[in-house]
BAVEXKOL-373204 format. One record per residue: residue in three letters; y, x, z of N, C-alpha, C in turn. Coordinates in steps of 0.05 Angstrom, whole numbers, plus 5000, padded with zeros to 4 digits. Last residue first. Example, Ala and Ser with C-alpha at 12.3 -4.5 7.8 and 13.67 -1.06 7.14 Angstrom:
<rs>
ser495552575142497952735143500152585157/ala488652645156491052465156493452645156/
</rs>
This chain:
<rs>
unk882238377005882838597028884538797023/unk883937676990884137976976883738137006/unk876937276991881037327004881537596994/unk873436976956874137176969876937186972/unk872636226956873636496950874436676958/unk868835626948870035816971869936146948/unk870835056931868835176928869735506943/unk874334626935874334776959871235006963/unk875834356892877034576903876734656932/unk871833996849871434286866873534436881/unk874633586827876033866803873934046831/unk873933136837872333166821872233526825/unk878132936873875232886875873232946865/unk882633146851881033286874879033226884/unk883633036801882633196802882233356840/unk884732436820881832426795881632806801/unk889132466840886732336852884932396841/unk892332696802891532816828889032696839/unk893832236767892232516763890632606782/unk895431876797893431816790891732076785/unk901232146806898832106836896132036823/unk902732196758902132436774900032326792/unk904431686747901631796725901732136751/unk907531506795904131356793902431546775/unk911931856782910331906808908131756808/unk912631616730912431936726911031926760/unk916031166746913631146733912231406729/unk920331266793917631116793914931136779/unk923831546753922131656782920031436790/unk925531256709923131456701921731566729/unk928230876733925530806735924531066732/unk934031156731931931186761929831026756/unk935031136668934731286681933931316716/unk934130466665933230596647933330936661/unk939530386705937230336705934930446691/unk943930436677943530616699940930626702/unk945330516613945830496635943930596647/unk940930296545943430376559943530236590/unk935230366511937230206534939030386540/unk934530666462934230306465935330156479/unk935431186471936431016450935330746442/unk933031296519935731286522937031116491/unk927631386509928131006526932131006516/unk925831866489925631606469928831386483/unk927232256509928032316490927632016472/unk926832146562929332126561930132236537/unk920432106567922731916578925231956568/unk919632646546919432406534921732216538/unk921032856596922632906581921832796548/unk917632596632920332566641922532566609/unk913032796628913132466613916032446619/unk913533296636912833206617913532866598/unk913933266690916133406681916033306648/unk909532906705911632866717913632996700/unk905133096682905232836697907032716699/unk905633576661904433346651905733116656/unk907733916711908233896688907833706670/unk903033666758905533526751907433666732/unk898333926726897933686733901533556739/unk899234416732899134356704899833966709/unk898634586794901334566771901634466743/unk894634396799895134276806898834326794/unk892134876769891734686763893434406770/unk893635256805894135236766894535046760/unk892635386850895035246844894735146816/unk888435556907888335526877890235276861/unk888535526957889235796935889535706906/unk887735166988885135396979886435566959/unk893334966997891635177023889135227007/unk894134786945895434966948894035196970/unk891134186958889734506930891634686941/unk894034027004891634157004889834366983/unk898433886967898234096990896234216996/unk896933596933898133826919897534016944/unk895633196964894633286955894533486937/unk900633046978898433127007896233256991/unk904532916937905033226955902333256970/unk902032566916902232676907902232946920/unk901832136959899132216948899032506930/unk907732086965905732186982902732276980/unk909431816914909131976916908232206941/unk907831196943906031326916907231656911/unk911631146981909131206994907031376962/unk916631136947916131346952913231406969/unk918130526925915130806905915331026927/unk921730306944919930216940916730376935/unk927130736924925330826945923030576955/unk927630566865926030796876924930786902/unk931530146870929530156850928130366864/unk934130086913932829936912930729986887/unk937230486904935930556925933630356923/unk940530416865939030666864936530626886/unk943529966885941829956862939730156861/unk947030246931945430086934942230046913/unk950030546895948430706910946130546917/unk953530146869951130386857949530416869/unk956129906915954029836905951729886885/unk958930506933957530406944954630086935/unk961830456889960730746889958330616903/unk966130056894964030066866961830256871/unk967830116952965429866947963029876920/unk968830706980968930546958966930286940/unk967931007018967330767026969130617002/unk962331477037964531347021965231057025/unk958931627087960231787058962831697044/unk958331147109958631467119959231627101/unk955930767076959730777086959931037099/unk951730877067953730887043955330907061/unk949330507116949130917114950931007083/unk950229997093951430097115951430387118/unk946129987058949830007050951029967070/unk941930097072941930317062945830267056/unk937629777105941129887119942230027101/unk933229637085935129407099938729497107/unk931630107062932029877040933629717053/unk931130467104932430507090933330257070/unk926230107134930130287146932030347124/unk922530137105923929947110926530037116/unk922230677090922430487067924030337075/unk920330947144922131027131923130777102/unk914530517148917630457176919830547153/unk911930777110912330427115915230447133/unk912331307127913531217101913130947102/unk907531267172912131337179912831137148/unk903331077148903730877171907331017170/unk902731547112903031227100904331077122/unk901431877146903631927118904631637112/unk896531817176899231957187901731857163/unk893531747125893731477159896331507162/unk894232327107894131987094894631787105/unk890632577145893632647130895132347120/unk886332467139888032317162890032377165/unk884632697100884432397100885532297128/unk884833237102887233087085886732757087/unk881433317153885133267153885933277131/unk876933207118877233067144881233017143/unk877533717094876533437085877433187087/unk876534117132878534117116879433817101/unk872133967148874333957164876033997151/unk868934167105868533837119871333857138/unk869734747110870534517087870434267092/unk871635317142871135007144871734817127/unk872735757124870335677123869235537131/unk877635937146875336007165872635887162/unk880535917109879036207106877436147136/unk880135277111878435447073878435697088/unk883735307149880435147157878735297132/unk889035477137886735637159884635517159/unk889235177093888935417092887835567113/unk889734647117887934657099886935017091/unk894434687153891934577159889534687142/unk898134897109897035007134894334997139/unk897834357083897034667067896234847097/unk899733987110896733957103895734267089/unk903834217132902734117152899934207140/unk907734137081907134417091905034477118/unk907133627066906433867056906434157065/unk910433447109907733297108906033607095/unk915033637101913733767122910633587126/unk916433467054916233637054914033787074/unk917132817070915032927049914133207058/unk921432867100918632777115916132887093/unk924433057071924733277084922133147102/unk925432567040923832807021923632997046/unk927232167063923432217050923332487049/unk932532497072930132367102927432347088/unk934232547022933532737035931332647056/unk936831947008933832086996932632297017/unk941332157022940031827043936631917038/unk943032476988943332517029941632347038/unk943132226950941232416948940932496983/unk946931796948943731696954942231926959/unk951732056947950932056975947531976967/unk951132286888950332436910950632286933/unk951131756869947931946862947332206880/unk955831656877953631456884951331616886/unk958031946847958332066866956131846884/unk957031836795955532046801955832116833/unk959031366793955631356786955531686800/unk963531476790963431306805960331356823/unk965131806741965631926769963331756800/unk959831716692962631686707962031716736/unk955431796664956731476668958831476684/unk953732256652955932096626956231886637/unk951632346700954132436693955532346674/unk946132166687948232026715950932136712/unk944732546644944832276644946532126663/unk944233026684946333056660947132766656/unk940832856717943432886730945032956709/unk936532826685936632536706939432656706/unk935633316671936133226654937132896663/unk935033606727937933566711938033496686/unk929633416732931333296757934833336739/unk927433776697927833496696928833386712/unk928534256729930834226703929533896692/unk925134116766928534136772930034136750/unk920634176760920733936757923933966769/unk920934686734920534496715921634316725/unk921334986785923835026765923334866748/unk916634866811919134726811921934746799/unk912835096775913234736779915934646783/unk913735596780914835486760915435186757/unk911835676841914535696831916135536807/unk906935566829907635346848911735386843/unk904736066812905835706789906835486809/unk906536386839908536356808907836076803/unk902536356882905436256887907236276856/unk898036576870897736316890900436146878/unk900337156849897736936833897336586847/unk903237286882904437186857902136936833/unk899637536920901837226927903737106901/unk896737806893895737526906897737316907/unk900338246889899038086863897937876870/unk901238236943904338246925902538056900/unk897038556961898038306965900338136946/unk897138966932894738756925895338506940/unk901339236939901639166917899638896911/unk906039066985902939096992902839086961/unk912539277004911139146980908239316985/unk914639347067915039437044912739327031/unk916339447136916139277109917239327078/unk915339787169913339647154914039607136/unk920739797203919939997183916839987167/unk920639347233921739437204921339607193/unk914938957247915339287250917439277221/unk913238307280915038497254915638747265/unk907038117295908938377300910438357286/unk901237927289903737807278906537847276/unk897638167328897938247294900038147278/unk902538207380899738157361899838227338/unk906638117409905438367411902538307402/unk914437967387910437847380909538127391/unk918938127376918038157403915738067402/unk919738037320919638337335918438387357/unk920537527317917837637305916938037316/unk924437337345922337367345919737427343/unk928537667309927937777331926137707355/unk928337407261926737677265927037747286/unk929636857280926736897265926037127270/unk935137017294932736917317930436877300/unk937037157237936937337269935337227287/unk936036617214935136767208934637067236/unk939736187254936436197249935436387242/unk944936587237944036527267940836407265/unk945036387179945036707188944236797215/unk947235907174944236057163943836237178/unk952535967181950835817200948235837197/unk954736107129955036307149952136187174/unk953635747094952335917097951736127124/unk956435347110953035197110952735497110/unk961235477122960335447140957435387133/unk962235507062963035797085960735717113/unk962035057039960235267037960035457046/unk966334837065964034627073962534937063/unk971535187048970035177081967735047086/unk970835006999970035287000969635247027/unk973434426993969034536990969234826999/unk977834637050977234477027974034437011/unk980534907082979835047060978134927043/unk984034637132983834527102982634797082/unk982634857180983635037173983934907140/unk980334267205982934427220983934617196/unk976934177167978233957186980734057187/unk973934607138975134367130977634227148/unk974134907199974435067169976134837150/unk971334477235973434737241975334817208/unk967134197214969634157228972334287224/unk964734667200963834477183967534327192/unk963434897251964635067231965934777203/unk959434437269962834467286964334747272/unk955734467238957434117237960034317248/unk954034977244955034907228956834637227/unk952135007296954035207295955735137267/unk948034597294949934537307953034787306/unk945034857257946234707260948834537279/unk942435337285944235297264945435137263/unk941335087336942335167334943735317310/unk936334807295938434677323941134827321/unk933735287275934735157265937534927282/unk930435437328931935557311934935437291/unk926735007338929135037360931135257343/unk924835017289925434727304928134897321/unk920835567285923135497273925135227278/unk918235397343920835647342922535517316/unk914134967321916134937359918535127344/unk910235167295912934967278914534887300/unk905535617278906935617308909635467293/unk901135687259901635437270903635377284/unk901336097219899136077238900735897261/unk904935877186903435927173900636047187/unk909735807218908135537211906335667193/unk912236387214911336187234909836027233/unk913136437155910936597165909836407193/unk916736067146914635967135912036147151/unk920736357172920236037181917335997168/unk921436707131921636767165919936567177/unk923136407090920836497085920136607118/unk928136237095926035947099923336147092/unk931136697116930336547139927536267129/unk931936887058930037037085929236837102/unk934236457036932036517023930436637048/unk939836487073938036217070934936327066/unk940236937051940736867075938936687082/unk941037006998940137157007938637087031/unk946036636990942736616985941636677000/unk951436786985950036767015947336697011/unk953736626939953636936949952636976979/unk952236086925950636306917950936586929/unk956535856960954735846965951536106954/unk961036086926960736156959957636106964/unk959235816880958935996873958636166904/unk959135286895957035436882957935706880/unk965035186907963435116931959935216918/unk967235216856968135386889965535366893/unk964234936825964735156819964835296845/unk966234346842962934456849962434796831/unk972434406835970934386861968634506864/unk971634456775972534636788971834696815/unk968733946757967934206757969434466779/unk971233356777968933526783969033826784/unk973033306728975333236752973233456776/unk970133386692972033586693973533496717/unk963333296702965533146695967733366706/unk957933596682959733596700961933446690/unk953833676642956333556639958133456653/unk949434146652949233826650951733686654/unk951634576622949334366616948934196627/unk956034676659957434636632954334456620/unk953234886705955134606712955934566680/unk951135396685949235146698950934886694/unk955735676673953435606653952235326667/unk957435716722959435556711957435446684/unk952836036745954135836757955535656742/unk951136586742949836316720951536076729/unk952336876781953536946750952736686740/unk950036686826951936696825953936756800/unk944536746815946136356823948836476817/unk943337276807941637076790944236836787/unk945337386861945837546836945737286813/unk942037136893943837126897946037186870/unk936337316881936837076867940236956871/unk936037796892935637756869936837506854/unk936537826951938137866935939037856902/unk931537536952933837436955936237406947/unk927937916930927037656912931037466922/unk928738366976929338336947929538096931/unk926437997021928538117024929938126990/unk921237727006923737587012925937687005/unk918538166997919137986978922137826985/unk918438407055919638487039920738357010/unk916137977083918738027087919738147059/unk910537967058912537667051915337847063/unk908838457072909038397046911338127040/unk908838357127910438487112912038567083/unk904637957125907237887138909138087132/unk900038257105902038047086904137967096/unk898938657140899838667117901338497104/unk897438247184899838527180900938547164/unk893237967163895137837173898038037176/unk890538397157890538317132893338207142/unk888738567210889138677199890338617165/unk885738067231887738167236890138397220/unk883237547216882737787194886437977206/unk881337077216880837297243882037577238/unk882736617184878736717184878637037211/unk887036417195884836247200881336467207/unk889736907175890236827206887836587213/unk888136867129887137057133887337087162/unk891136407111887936407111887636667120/unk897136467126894636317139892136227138/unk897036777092897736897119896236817136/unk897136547034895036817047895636917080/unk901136097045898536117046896536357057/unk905236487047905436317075901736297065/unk905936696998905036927017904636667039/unk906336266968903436416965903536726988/unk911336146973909035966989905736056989/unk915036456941913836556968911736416979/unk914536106892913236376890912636446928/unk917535786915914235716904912635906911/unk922235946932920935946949918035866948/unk924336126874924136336897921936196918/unk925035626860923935846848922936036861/unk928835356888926335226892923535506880/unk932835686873932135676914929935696909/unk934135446824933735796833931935766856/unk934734956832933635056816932735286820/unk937534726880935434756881933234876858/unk942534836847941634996871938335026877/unk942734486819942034676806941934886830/unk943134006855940333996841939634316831/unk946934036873945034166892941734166874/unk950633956837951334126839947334236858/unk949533416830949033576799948333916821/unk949533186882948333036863948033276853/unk954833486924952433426912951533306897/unk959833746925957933826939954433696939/unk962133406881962133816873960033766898/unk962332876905961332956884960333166867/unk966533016932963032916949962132976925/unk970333116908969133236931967233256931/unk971532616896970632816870970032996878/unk971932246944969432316925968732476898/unk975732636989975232446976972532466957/unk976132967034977733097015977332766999/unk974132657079977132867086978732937059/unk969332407074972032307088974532407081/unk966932797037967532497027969632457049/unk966533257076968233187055968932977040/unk963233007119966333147132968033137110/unk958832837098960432677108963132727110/unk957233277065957433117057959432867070/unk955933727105958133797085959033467065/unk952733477133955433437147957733547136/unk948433457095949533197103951933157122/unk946534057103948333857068949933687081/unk944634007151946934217141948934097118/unk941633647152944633677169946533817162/unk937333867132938833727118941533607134/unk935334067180936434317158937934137138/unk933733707214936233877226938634077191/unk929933567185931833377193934633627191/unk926734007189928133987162930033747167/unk924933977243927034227236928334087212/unk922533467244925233627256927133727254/unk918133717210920233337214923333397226/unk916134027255917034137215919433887213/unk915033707298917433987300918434047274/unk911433407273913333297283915733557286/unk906333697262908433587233910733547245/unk903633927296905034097284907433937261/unk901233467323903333677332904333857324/unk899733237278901833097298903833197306/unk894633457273896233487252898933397259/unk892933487320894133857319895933697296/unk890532947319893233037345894433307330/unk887733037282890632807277892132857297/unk882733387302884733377273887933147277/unk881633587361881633387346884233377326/unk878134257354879734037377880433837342/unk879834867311878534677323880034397341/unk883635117269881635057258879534947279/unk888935197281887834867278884834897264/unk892235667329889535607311888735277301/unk895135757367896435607347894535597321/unk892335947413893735657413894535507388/unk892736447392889836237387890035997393/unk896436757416896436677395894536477382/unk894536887479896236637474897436547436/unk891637367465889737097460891536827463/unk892837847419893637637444893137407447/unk889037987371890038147407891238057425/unk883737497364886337617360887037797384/
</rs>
């Protein structure tokens, strides 16, 4: 490379479980930090406004957030991939291209999806049956929220270019300071200025906007192939077709496995205020797996993508099986923590005893299973770093989006209540992880493929 202090952030040599360590722990981090964002729209409003509050700021409302977001950012995970195989195999010149190519996507795909969240909004909350004490609140606070997308969308693709030749230190310290600009807007707006969900969504977004500026004014001052030049950035077409070919189905997954996530949140809504606002603090308490999940997955794809373009397959190998050590040994500690204290972290939200022993219930049925969906993400992750998604998208359509909406076309007219709806997450994450197992031992994916030039 042209600056050889960039080769620090190479994992394609030195010992696998330390680089994987040192790069997961800052990701762990950051997304800690980034679910601070929700979680202090969560605390500040359950205290201040009450739980029909808490309720517009999450469970139904973030699911359909995460509908669009999750869309947008599939699709982008195929530019983070090609960045980092083409940053694995040397390929300076490619590495240019696509880092431009991903801005530009970003840029449009953002605004795109701002547009997109922000007209569909009241549609979204009317299908899954928002409770009317509800609606109006998670209206405000969706729709402020959608007109700041944009924002968010740039910076998690900014972020992804970083960790996509190894560097997970900047976005970490980035984020920090979002955060923290937000809890005390978060304060300010709600607390002091009563504007109620619209200040909790004023402040998550505005507070985006400071990570994002230090992403590109990082990337400006890089004096390697890794450069942002604005006046670059503009659509690579052959990249553009790569990163749609890596990244649509990783997209579509998650718009599937989100509109089965709101067929779960339509269901939690006919049971009343109580249930639903239970469903959103558990989703805050949830967040800690899922933001350890996440950055598990974005560790082993890395990993895995610079080792496939530098044409290391036994090493590639290697760190998904000590991906695994790593994954399993936290998610034992995270389980416990959570199962022993979880109605004591309830009272930070709410402190309504009925709400609160919902929450409890939820927790005890599911988060038991979440090491079984670790097999799932580590190994989705790694098909994702050779490129090749199809499959592994077909696999939790099936697995997961599939048996879900079975699930809730048979079980609902035999059993009634709560239960009957949070098993389907248990049993939908064993027939996925089983899949997965059977097609990465078998399915070839690391048979080796030309990179686009």
């Amino acid at each position: 490379m042209a600056d050889t202090n960039a080769n620090r952030n190479l994992m394609t040599e030195g010992v696998i479980w330390k680089q994987l360590v040192r790069f997961l722990f800052p990701i762990l981090l950051g997304t800690l930090f980034q679910t601070l964002y929700n979680t202090a729209d969560a605390v500040i409003v359950g205290n201040i406004l009450g739980k029909e509050a808490l309720a517009a700021v999450g469970g139904g409302t973030g699911t359909i957030i995460n509908l669009l977001i999750g869309f947008f950012t599939g699709i982008a995970s195929g530019a983070t991939v090609i960045i980092s195989q083409h940053y694995g195999a040397k390929q300076e010149d490619l590495v240019h291209r696509a880092i431009h190519n991903a801005c530009a996507f970003a840029l449009w795909g953002g605004i795109g999806m701002s547009v997109i969240g922000y007209v569909a909004t009241d549609w979204l909350l009317k299908i899954i049956n928002t409770p009317m004490d509800v609606f109006p609140l998670a209206s405000q606070y969706m729709h402020i929220y959608f007109a700041g997308t944009s924002i968010v969308l740039m910076y998690n693709i900014g972020a992804g270019i970083f960790q996509a030749f190894g560097d997970s230190d900047r976005p970490l310290y980035f984020l920090v300071v979002g955060c923290i600009v937000n809890i005390a807007m978060d304060l300010l707006l709600v607390g002091v200025f009563k504007m109620g969900v619209a200040g909790a969504a004023l402040a998550t977004v505005i507070s985006q906007l400071i990570p994002l500026i230090l992403v590109v004014l990082f990337l400006m001052r890089r004096n390697d192939c890794c450069k942002l030049e604005l006046r670059k950035i503009r659509f690579d077409m052959r990249m553009l077709k790569r990163t749609l070919y890596i990244g649509l189905p990783s997209g579509l997954q998650s718009v599937m496995y989100t509109v089965s996530n709101l067929m779960i949140v339509a269901n939690i809504n006919n049971l009343g205020t109580d249930t639903v606002a239970a469903w959103s603090a558990y989703g805050r308490l949830d967040s800690l797996f899922w933001m350890f999940n996440g950055a598990l997955g974005i560790a082993i794809t890395t990993f895995v993508g610079q080792n496939y373009g530098a044409g290391l397959m036994k090493r590639s190998k290697k760190g998904v099986r000590e991906c695994f050590a790593i994954a399993f040994s936290i998610a034992a500690v995270l389980e416990t923590i959570l199962l022993l204290f979880s109605r004591y972290a309830y009272r930070l939200f709410v402190q309504d005893e009925a709400v609160i022993q919902i929450g409890v219930r939820i927790m005890n049925v599911i988060c038991p299973f979440y090491a079984v969906y670790l097999i799932v993400e580590i190994l989705s992750g790694a098909i994702r770093g050779t490129g090749k998604t199809f499959i592994a998208t077909m696999i939790t359509v099936f697995g997961i989006i599939g048996f879900r909406t079975v699930w809730f076309s048979v079980v609902p007219h035999f059993f009634q209540g709560l239960d009957p709806i949070i098993i389907c997450y248990p049993v939908t994450w064993v027939i996925a992880a089983i899949a997965f197992i059977i097609y990465y031992n078998v399915g070839n994916i690391y048979d080796k493929e030309e990179l686009a030039a």
